[in-house]
C-alpha positions as a Python dict, from the first residue, in 0.01 Angstrom:
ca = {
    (1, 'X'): (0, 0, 0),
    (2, 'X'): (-155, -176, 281),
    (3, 'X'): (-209, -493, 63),
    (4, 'X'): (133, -528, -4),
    (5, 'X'): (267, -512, 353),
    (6, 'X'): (7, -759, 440),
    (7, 'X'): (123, -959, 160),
    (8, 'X'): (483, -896, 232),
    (9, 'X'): (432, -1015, 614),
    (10, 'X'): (256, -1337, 501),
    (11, 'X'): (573, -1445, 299),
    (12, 'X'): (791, -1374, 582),
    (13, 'X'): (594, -1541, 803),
    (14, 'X'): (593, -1863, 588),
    (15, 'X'): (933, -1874, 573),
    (16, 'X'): (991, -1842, 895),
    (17, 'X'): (764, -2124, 937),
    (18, 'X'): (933, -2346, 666),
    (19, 'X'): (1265, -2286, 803),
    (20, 'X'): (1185, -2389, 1168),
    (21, 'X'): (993, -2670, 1055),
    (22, 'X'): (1301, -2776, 873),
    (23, 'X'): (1562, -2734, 1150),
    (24, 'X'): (1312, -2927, 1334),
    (25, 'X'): (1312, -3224, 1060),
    (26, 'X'): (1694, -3241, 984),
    (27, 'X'): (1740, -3258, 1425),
    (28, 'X'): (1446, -3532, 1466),
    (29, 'X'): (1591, -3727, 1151),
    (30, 'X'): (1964, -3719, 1181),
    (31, 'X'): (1967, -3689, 1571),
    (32, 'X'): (1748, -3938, 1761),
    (33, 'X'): (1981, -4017, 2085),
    (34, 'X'): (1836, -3594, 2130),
    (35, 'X'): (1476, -3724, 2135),
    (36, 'X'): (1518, -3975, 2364),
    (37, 'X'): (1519, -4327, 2138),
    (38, 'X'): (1876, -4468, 2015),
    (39, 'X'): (1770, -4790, 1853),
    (40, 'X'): (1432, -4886, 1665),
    (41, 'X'): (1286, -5225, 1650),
    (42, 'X'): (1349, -5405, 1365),
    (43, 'X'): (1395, -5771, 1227),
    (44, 'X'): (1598, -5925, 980),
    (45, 'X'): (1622, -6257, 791),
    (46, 'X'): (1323, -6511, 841),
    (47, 'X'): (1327, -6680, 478),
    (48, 'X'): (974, -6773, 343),
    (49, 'X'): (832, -6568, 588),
    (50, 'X'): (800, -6141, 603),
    (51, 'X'): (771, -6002, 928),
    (52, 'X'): (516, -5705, 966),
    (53, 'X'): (619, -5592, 1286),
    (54, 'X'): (718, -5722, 1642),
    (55, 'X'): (809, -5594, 1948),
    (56, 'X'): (819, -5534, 2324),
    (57, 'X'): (566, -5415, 2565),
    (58, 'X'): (712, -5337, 2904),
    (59, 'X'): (445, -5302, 3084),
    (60, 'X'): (259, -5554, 2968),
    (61, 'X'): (567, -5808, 2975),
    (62, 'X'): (462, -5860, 2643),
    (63, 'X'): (711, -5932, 2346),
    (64, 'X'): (514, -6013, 1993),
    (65, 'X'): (581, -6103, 1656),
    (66, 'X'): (311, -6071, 1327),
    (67, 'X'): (438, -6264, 1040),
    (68, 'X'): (308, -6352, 724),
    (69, 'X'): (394, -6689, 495),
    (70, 'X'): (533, -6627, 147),
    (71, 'X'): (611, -7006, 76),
    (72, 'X'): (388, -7084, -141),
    (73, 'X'): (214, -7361, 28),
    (74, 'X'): (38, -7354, 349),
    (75, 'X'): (222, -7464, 654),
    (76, 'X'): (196, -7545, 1029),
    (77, 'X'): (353, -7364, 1277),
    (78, 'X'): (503, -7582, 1543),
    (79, 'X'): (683, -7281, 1751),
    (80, 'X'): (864, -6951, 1788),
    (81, 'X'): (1188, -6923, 2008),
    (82, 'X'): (1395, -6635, 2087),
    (83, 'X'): (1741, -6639, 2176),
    (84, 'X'): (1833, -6311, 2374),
    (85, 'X'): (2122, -6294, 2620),
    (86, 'X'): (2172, -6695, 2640),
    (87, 'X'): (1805, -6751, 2728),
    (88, 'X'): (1584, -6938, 2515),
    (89, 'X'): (1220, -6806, 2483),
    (90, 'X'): (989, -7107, 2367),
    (91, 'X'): (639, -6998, 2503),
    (92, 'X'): (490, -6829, 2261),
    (93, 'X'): (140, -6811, 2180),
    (94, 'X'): (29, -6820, 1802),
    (95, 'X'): (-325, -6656, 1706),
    (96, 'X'): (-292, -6953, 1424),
    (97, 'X'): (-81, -7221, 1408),
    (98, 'X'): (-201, -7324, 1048),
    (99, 'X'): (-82, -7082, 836),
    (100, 'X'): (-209, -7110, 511),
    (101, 'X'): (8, -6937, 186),
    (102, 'X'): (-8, -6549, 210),
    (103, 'X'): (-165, -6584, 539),
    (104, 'X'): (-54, -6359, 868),
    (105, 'X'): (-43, -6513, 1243),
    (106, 'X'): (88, -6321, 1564),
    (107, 'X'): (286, -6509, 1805),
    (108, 'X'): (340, -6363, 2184),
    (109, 'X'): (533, -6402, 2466),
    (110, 'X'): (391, -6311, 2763),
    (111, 'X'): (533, -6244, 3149),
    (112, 'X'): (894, -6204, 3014),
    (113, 'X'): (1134, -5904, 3114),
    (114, 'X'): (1339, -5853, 2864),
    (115, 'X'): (1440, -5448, 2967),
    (116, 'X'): (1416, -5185, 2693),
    (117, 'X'): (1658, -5252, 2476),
    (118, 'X'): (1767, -5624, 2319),
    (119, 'X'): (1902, -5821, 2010),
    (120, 'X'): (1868, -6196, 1998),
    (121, 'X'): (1794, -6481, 1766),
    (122, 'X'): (1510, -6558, 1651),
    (123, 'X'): (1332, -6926, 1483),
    (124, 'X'): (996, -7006, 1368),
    (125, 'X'): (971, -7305, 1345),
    (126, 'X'): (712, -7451, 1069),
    (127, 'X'): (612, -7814, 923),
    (128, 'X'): (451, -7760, 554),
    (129, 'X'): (146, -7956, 476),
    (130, 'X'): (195, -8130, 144),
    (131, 'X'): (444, -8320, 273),
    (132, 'X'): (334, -8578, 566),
    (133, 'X'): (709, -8719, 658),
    (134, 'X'): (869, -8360, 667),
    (135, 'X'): (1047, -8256, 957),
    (136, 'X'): (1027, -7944, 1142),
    (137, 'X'): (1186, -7680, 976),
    (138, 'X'): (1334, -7367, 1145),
    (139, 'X'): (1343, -7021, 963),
    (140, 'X'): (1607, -6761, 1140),
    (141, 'X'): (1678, -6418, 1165),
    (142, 'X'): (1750, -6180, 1431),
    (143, 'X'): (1580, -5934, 1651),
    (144, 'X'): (1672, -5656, 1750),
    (145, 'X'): (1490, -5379, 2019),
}
């Protein structure tokens, strides 16, 4: 008798549990102005290159992109710019600048206030190495924070 109200509280218990843990999921997932954050970082176009993450650090005045090159052949990087707001962003500081194939670099920007929330254009710009009278070539996409 007693091991079956114990047993019986248990299961109530746990589905008391489940069920606020849901409600909790469905108002975090569906719902994100409640929690505070309206728009995530993200990234979007960049051919021959896949962008791992990037983002903004306000108080560091930090923006910073981590890319990786998926052209087959191993490049130089010869700059990143960001267009946000009719300002062009050009200093940016690579980790690498030769990027060999499948390789990742991180490029930041640093003392730039850019406020907490942004879109923009983005460029890296890139000269591959297996061909010595190539231009510069740019790869877009946009950014948005």
């Amino acid at each position: 008798m007693k091991g079956q109200q114990s047993l019986e509280m248990i299961i109530i218990y746990s589905l008391a549990i489940i069920v606020i843990g849901s409600i909790f999921y469905i108002i975090f997932t569906f719902f994100p102005s409640l929690t505070g954050s309206t728009t995530q970082s993200s990234y979007s176009g960049f051919p021959g290159f896949r962008v791992v993450q990037q983002g903004y650090i306000s108080s560091k005045s930090l923006f910073y992109i981590e890319f990786q090159n998926l052209l087959n052949e191993n490049v130089n990087i010869d700059g990143i710019s960001m267009i946000i707001s009719g300002t062009n962003y050009t200093n940016f500081v690579c980790s690498k600048t030769y990027l060999p194939a499948l390789e990742y670099t991180e490029c930041n920007l640093t003392s730039v206030s850019l406020g907490s929330s942004f879109n923009g254009n983005g460029f890296i710009y890139y000269t591959p190495k297996n061909i010595s009278s190539s231009p510069v070539i740019a790869s877009s996409g946009n950014i948005i924070n």
